[in-house]
N, C-alpha and C positions, 0 to 999 in steps of 0.2 A: 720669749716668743715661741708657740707652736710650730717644733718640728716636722711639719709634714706638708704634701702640695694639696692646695686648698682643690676640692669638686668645682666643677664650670658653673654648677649652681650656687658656689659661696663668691664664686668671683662678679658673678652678674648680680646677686646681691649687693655687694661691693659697688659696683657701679651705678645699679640701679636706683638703689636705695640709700646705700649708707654714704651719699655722696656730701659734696659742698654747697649743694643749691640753695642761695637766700642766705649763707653764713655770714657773709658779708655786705645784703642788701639783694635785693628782685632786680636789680642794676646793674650789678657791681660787674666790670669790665677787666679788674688787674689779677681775680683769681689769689692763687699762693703768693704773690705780689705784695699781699696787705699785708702778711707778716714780716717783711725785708719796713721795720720803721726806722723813725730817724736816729732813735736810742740804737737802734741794730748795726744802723751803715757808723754810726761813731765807734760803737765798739768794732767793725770790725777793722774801722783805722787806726786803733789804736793797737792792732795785730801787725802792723807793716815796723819790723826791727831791723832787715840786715838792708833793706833797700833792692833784691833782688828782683827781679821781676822776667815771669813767663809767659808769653802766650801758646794759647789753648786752640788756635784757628791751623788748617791747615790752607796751605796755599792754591788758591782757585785751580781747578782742573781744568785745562783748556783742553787738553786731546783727547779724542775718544779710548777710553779703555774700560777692562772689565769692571762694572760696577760703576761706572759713567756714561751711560750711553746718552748722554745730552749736554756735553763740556760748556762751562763758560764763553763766552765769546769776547776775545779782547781785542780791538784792534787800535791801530796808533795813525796818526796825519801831521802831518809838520805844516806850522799856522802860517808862515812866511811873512811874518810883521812887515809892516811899511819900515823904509829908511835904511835895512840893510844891513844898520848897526848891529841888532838882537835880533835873534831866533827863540823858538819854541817848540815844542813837539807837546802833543795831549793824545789822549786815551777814550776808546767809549769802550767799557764794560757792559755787558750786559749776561745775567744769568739766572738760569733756573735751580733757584739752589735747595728746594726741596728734593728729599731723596738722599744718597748712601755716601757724595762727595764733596757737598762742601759743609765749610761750620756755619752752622744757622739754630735761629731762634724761631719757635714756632709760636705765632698768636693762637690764643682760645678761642678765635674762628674756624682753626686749621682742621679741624679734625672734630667728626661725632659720630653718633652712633645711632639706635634704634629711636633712644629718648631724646634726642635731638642733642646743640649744641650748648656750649656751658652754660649756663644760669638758668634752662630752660625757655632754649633758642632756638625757634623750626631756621634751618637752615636757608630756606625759601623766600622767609622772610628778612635776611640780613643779608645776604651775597647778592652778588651780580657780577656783570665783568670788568664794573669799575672798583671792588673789591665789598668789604665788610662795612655794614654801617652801626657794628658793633664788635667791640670784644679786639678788635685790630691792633697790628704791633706797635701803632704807633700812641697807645696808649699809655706803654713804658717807654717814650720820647725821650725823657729826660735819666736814661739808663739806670741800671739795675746794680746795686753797691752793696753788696753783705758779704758776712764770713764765709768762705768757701772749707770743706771738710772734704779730703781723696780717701776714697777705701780704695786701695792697691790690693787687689784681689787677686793678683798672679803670685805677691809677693805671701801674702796670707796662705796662699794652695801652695805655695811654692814649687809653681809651675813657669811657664813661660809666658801664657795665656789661657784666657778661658776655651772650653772645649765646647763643640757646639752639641756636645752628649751630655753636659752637666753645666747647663744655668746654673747663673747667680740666683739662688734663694732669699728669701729677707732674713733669714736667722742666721745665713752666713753673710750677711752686711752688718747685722749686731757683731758677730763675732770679730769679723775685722776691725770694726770701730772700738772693741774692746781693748784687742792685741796692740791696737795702735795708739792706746792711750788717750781718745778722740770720744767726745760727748754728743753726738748732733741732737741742734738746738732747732729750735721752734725759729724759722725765718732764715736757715743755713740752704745755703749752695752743696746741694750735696752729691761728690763728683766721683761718677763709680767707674774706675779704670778695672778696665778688662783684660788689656793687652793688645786691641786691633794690630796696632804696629808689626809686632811679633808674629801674630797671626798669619794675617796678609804677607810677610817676607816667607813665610810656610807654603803660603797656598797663594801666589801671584797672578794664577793664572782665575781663580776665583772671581765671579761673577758678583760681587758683594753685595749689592742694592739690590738685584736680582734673584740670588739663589734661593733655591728651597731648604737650605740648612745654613744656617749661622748662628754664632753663636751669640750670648748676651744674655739680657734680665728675665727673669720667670714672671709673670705672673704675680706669684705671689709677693711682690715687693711690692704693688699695689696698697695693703693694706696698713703696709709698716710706714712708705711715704706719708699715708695721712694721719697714721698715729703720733709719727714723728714732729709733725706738723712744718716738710721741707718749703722751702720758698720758691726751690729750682732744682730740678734734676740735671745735671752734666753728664754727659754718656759719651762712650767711644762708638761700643758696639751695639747699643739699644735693645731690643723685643730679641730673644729667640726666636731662631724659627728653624723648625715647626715652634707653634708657639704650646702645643698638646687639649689647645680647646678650639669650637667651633666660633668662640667668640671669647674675645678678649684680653690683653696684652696690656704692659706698663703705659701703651700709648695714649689709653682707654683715658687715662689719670688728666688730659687735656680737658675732654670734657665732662667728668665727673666730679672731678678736686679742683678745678681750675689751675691746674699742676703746671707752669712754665716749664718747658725743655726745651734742652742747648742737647741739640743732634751733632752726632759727626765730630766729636770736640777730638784735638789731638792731644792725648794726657802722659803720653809713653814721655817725653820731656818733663812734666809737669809731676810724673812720678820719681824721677830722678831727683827732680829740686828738693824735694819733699825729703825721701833719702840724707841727700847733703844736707840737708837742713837741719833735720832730727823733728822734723816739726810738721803734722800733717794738716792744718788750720793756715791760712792764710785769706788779706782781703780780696774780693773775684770781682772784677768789673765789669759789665758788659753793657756795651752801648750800639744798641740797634739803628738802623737807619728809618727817619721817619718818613715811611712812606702811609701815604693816607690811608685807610681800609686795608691796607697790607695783610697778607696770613703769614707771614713773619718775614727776616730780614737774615742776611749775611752777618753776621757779628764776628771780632777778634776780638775776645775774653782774654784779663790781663789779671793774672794771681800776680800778688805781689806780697813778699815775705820781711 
């Protein structure tokens, strides 16, 4: 893989051009989705050996903080059943979980660009305020089941985390998927730990969703994504930013490759298991909520080794 950071003109080519449109149909709604087949989700049950299992979600933000400025909203009522015998207490959630704080799945309505949305979709023509009448999360209703692959990228830098002055590269994602003994295959979950954890205990007072520098993917993994032929991208810490072009970022990969991304993922645990494990391959479950026309869904992703 070419060591070097590609021109903003090789990256918009990338997008503009060298994209997924029609690979899978002038229809097609599931994106990198089509590769996760049924030969795929078997194999990667037959990865699950010690029975342990992680989740990848962090816990809803309810209070305003840096990098949250729009928490969750939980609140709780006690039903006071007839007869006096039994009681009950219940919850209404409700939350905006796009942005830097919770785990969520983004639909291939979520996000486009100049050329519009994935498949070659004017925007105008599918949204509304009752949602997507294409391309929606609830298109993976019956959730998402393949081999999950961590490049542990602090561990490979043998740092504590990524720094927001040196992006993840694509040739240093080859390189840790080398060090680490790990193949990424055509239809793989592939789950690029950063460090956020670590980070953020650094800098607490950080603006995270918000700032003008954070750290995370370059660019140029764009192009390795669809060589590789991933099914799902998992991220802590997502796009750099600055990202160093006037346009374009790993985000791009939604409406271009029809690239599925698991935003916000908490992987500092999930890098640990992996460690004890000796084993960085395990199966990733992810099971979205189906909301109709949705631009994606809160999800709690469950590696299991």
């Amino acid at each position: 893989m070419e060591r070097r950071i590609p021109t903003q003109e090789e990256v918009i080519q990338w997008i503009h051009h060298d994209n997924n449109w029609g690979r899978w149909g002038k229809d097609d709604e599931r994106g990198t989705t089509n590769l996760i087949t049924p030969a795929k989700r078997a194999a990667a049950a037959r990865l699950v050996r010690s029975g342990r299992s992680v989740s990848l979600a962090r816990h809803l933000a309810v209070d305003p903080a840096p990098g949250n400025p729009r928490p969750a909203d939980h609140g709780m009522h006690f039903m006071n059943l007839p007869g006096g015998y039994v009681n009950a207490v219940a919850d209404y959630i409700g939350v905006d979980f796009h942005g830097a704080a919770t785990t969520h799945l983004d639909a291939l309505c979520h996000y486009w660009g100049r050329i519009g949305v994935w498949n070659n979709r004017k925007p105008e023509d599918i949204l509304n305020l009752r949602g997507s009448t294409f391309a929606a999360v609830d298109v993976w209703g019956d959730g998402i089941v393949t081999r999950g692959v961590l490049l542990d990228i602090p561990r490979h830098r043998k740092a504590p985390y990524v720094a927001t002055d040196k992006p993840v590269h694509a040739w240093e994602m080859e390189d840790a998927a080398k060090a680490q003994g790990v193949t990424i295959e055509p239809g793989d979950a592939l789950v690029v730990y950063s460090g956020r954890e670590a980070w953020q205990r650094d800098h607490p007072n950080d603006n995270w969703g918000a700032a003008q520098e954070a750290p995370g993917l370059h660019a140029s993994c764009l192009a390795a994504l669809k060589q590789w032929d991933v099914g799902m991208l998992v991220w802590d810490c997502m796009d750099v930013r600055p990202s160093g072009y006037a346009y374009g970022g790993v985000h791009c990969g939604i409406f271009a490759y029809g690239l599925a991304l698991l935003d916000n993922a908490l992987l500092e645990p999930l890098a640990q298991a992996c460690a004890a494990e000796r084993r960085y391959e395990f199966m990733l479950t992810v099971a979205p909520l189906k909301v109709h026309g949705g631009t994606g869904s809160p999800v709690n992703p469950i590696a299991l080794f």
